[in-house]
N, C-alpha and C positions, 0 to 999 in steps of 0.2 A: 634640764640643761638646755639652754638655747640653741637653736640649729647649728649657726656659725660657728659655736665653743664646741659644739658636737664633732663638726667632720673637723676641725681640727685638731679635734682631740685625739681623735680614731687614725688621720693622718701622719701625725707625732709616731704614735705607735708603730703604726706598718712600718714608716722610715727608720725609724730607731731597730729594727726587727725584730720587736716584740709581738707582733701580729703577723701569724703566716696566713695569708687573705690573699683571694686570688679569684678574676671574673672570667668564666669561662661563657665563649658563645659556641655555638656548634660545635663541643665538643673540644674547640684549640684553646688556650690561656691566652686570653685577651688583653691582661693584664697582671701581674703576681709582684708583691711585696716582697722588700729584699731578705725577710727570715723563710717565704715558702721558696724562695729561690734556692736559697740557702742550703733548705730540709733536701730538697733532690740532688743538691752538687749541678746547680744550672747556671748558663751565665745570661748576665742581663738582658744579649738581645735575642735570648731566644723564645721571649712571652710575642705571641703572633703566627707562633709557627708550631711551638710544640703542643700535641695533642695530650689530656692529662689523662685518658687511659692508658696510652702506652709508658708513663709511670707508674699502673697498676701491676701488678702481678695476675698472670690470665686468668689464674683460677677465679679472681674476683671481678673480672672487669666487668663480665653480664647482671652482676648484680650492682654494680656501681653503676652502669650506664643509664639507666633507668633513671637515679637520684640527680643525673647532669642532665634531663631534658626541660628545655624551658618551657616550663607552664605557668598562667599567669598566677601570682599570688601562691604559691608550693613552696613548702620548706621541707629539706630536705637534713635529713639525721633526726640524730649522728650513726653512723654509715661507719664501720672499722674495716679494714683493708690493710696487706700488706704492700707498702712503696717500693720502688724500683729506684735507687740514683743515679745518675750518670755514669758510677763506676762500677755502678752491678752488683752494689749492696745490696742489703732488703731492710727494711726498719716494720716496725707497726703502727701504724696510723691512726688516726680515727677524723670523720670529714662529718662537715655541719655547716650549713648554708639555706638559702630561697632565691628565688628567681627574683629581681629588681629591674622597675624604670631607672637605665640610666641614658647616659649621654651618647647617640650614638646609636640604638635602641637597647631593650630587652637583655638581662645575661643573666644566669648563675653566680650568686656571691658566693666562694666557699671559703670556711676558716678548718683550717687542720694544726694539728696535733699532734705530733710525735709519743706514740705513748709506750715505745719500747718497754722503756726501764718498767715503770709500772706493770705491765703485760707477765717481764720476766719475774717480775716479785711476786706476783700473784701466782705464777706457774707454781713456782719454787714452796711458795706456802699450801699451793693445792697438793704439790706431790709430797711433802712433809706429812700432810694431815692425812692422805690416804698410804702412806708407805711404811712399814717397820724398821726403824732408824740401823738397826742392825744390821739386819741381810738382806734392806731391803728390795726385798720381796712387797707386793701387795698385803697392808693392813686387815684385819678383822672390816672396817666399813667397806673397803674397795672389794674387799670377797663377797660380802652380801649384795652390794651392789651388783656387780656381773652377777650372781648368782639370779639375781630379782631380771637383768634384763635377760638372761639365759631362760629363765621361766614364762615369760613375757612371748619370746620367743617360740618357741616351744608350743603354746598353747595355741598360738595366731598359727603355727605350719603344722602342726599335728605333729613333733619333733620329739627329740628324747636326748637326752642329757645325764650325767652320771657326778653325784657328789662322793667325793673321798673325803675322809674325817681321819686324820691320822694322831700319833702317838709314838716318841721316839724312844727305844726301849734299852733301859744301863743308862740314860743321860742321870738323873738325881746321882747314883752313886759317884759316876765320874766328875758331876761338877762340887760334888760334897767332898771327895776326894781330892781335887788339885786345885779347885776355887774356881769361882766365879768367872776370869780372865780365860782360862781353857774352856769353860762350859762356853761363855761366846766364844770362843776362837770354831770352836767345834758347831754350834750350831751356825754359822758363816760358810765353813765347809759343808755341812749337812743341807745344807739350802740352797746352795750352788748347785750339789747333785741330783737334788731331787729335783731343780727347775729340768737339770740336762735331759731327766730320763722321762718329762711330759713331751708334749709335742706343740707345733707352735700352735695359738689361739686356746691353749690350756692356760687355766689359771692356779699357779702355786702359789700358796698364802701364808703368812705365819701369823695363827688367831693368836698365841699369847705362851709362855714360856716354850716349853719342848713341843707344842703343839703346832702342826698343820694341818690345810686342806686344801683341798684342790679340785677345779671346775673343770669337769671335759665337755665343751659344750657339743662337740662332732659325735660322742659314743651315743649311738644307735643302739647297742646289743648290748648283755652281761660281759659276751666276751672281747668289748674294746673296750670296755673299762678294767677288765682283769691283764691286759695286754700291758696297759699303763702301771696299773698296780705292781706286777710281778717287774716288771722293770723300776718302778721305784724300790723294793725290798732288796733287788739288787743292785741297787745304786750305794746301799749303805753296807754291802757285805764285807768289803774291804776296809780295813783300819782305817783312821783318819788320826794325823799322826799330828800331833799339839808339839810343839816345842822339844824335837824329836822325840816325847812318849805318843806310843801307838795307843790310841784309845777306841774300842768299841762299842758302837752302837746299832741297833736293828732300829725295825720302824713296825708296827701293829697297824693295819688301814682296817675302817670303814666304809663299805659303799652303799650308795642308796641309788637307782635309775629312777628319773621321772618317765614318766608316771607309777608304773609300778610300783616303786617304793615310798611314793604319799606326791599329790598331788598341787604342795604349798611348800612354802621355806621351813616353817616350825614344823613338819613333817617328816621330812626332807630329812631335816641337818639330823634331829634325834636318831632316826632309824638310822643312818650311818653313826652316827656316836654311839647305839647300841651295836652295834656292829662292828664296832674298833674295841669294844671291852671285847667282844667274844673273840676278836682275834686276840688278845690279850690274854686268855685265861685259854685259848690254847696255845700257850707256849711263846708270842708274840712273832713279830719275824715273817708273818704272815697276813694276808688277807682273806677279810670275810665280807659275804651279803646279805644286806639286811632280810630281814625275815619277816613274812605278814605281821607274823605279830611276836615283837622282839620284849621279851621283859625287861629288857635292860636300857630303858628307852630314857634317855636325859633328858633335862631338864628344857624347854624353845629358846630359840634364839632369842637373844633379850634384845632389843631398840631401847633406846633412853626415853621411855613414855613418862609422862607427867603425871607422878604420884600426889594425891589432893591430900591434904594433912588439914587440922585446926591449927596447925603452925604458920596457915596460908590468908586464914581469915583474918575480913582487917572491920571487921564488927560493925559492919552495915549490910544487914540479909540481902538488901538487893545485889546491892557489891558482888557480894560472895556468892548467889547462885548465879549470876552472870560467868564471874571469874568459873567457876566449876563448868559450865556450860562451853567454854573456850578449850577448858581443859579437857574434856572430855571431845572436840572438833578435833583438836588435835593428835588425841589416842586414837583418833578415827580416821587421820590422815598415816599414821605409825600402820593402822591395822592393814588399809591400803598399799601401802609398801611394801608390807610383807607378805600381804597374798600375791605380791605381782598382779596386782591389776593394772589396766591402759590407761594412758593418760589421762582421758575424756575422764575416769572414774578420779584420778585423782584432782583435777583442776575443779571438779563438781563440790568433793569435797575441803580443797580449798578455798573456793568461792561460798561454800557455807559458811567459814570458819571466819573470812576477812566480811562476812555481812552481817554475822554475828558481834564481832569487834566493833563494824559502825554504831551496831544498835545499841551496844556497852557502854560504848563514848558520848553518844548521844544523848544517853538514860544520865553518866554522869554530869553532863556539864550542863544539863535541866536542873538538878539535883543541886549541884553549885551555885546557881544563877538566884536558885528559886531560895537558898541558904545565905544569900546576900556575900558571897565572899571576895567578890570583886575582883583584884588585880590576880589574885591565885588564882581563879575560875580560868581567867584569859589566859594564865600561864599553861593550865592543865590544857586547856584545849589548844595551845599549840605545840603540848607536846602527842597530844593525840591527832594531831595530825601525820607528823612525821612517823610515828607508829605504825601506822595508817601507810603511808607510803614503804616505810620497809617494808610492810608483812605483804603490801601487792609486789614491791621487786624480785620476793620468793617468789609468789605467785608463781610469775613469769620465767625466771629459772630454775623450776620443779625439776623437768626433765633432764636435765644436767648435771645437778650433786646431788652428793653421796648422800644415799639414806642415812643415814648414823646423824652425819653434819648437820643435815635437816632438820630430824627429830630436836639434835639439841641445842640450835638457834631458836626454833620455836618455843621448846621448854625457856630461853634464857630469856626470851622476848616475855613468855605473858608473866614467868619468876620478875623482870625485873621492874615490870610495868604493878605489879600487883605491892613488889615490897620499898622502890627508892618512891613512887609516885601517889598511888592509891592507899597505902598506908597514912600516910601524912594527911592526905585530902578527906580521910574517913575520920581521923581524928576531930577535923576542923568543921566536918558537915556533922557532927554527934555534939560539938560542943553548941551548934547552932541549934539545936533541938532534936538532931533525928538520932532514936535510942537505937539500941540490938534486940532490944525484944517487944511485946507485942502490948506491955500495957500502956502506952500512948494511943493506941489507934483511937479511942474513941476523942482526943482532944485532938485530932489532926484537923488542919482547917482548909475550907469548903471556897476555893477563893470563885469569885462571880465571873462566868466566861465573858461577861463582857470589857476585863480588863484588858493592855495587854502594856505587855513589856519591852521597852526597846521599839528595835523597828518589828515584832510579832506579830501578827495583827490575832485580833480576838477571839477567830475562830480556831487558829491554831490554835492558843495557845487551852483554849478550853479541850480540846482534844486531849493537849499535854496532861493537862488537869486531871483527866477520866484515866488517861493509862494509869495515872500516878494513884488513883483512888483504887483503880483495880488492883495494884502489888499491896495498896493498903489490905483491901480485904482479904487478901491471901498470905499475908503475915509476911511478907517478903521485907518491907519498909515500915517505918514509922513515921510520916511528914511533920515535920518542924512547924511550931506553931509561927504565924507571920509575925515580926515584928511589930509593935504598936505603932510606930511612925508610920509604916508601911500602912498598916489598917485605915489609919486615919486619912491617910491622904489618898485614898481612893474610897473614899466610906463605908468600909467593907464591916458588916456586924461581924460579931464575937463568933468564935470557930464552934463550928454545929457539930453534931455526933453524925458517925458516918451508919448509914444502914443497910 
């Protein structure tokens, strides 16, 4: 676009109010467009005078002030903040700019963003995805979570903590008994009382039908976890009356203290689950403590780890022990979460996992390039780009979401990258020559490093050549014999046996 079409373009905009844009110099609005005018409820003449952190919200202004100093050639964002308006609303923001020669000297360009609404949708789908639609109460992921940062915790102050595993005892009969409608009516009630009888910074959860549990992340002793306990057993001693029938029910807990009662999550949660039977089988109604060594120890906490099947293979060995190799980064990012370990442990091993995915992406679109498949090749690698760029966005906000959620973006990421993408591409590099099994290899062909390909230059690409002859000898791959035109037009002899 030509200059002159450019700032008139960009001018159009601002005018129209499509553009909230606004030039800040020490810190005052030097100038603002009539949509960021707009955005704060300001009137026109007040760009000259008012200063744009006191439209900030305090809590953020020290981190916004930084991103409005003018330095030469600094871009800045995007920066989110809550806005202040002239009437004392608050919105959410988000700011993106750099510092520019303009007229006059030196300013801050900033373009902002109102991104309330979005902000609130995303809230509303994060506390759906961590919340049980019923009572809710805290989901089975948001338990393990607190739990893992509870553990985290714990380990860094030399602390102690106490997991409850509970079981509500007469629920099957009575919801078999008067349906479905009363059994939730009743466990809405049941979940109410048992949040009343924790204390605040306690976590009450409901893992999945009549089941609960619960975080005390402050119990020090056996006996501030039993203090909680015998006050939940008696939270449900009193009827709980459905549609005036009186319905009863008790509750059987579980407890496990870290460390004493296992010093990990799958430790942990069994010894209280075996600990909620044996309250169970004596009489329920009561609670018990785990036991060094409880025989009735269930089954670990399950995470959605990535099961590898032949149902995953897309019948190119190299493919496929890559793909297995991502899967198994992954089950080791799952196993990380669930010992509670510290970040540095877990961004180590997601930093394997997204270095492992380059060298995957890289091996295939060699693999494409070298199978002549053209305009698909460039497709594939621009969708291994963007691949690429989602799995660094986790990266960067690990520490944040929920374990569960994790695990199963990543499962959906390498399922979906394995079955809509590299399936199809495996077809079309297998039709080009390269087999699934190993009697190929001796016709695989020997190309001369002094070719190269594209803009490659020859030393790469011979590099390329040797990795590719070494999965040859390890039965990983089968290399496609080259094309005849190809051969010809670089004078390349007939494919040698590999030794």
């Amino acid at each position: 676009m030509q200059p002159d079409l450019a700032a008139a373009a960009l001018a159009g905009l601002a005018k129209r109010r499509v553009l909230a844009v606004a030039v800040v110099r020490q810190g005052r609005i030097a100038w603002a467009s009539p949509a960021l005018l707009a955005m704060f409820g300001l009137e026109p003449h007040s760009a000259g005078e008012q200063r744009l952190l006191d439209l900030v919200l305090p809590a953020d202004r020290e981190a916004l002030a930084d991103a409005l100093e003018e330095k030469s050639e600094t871009e800045v964002g995007p920066r989110s903040f809550t806005g202040l308006r002239a009437d004392g609303s608050q919105f959410d923001a988000e700011l993106k700019g750099c510092t520019l020669e303009l007229p006059g000297g030196p300013g801050v360009v900033i373009a902002l963003s109102d991104v309330t609404v979005q902000r609130r949708a995303q809230a509303q789908l994060s506390y759906l995805a961590l919340r049980d639609p019923l009572t809710e109460l805290p989901n089975r992921a948001l338990f393990f979570d607190r739990l893992r940062q509870a553990l985290v915790a714990a380990r860094r102050h030399g602390s102690s903590f106490a997991v409850l595993v509970s079981d509500l005892d007469g629920f099957k009969l009575i919801n078999d008994r008067y349906g479905h409608e009363t059994g939730d009516a009743l466990l809405q009630v049941a979940a109410k009382r048992l949040r009343a009888a924790t204390r605040e910074g306690d976590t009450v959860a409901r893992i999945g039908g009549d089941e609960f549990s619960a975080l005390l992340a402050r119990a020090a002793t056996p006996e501030d976890a039993a203090i909680v306990a015998r006050r939940m057993v008696q939270a449900l001693d009193a009827p709980i009356v459905i549609a005036g029938q009186p319905c009863q029910v008790g509750i059987s807990i579980g407890i496990a203290l870290y460390p004493a009662g296992g010093k990990d999550m799958d430790v942990l949660v069994a010894h209280a689950d075996g600990a909620m039977y044996a309250a169970k089988r004596a009489g329920g109604r009561c609670y018990k403590f785990a036991g060094e060594r409880d025989a009735d120890i269930s089954g670990p906490l399950r995470l959605p780890f990535f099961e590898w099947s032949e149902a995953h293979s897309v019948g190119v060995p190299l493919m496929d022990e890559q793909h297995k190799e991502l899967a198994e980064l992954i089950n080791r990012i799952g196993e990380d979460l669930k010992a509670g370990h510290e970040a540095e442990r877990l961004h180590e091993s997601f930093a394997k996992l997204v270095a492992a995915a380059r060298a995957h992406f890289a091996d295939e679109e060699q693999l494409m390039a070298h199978a002549g498949l053209g305009p698909a090749a460039e497709r594939h690698k621009q969708e291994h780009r963007r691949l690429l760029e989602e799995l660094e966005s986790q990266a960067g906000a690990l520490e944040g979401r929920s374990m569960s959620l994790t695990m199963r973006y990543l499962n959906f990421w390498l399922l979906n990258h394995i079955e809509t993408t590299d399936k199809r591409q495996a077809e079309r590099l297998i039709e080009a020559g390269l087999g699934a099994g190993t009697a190929g290899v001796d016709q695989a062909s020997d190309l001369e490093p002094e070719r190269a390909d594209g803009d490659r230059p020859a030393k790469q690409l011979a590099k390329d050549v040797a990795r590719w002859h070494q999965a040859v000898r390890r039965g990983l791959w089968v290399a496609p014999e080259p094309h005849a035109a190809a051969r010809a037009s670089v004078h390349q002899p007939a494919p040698k046996h590999l030794h």
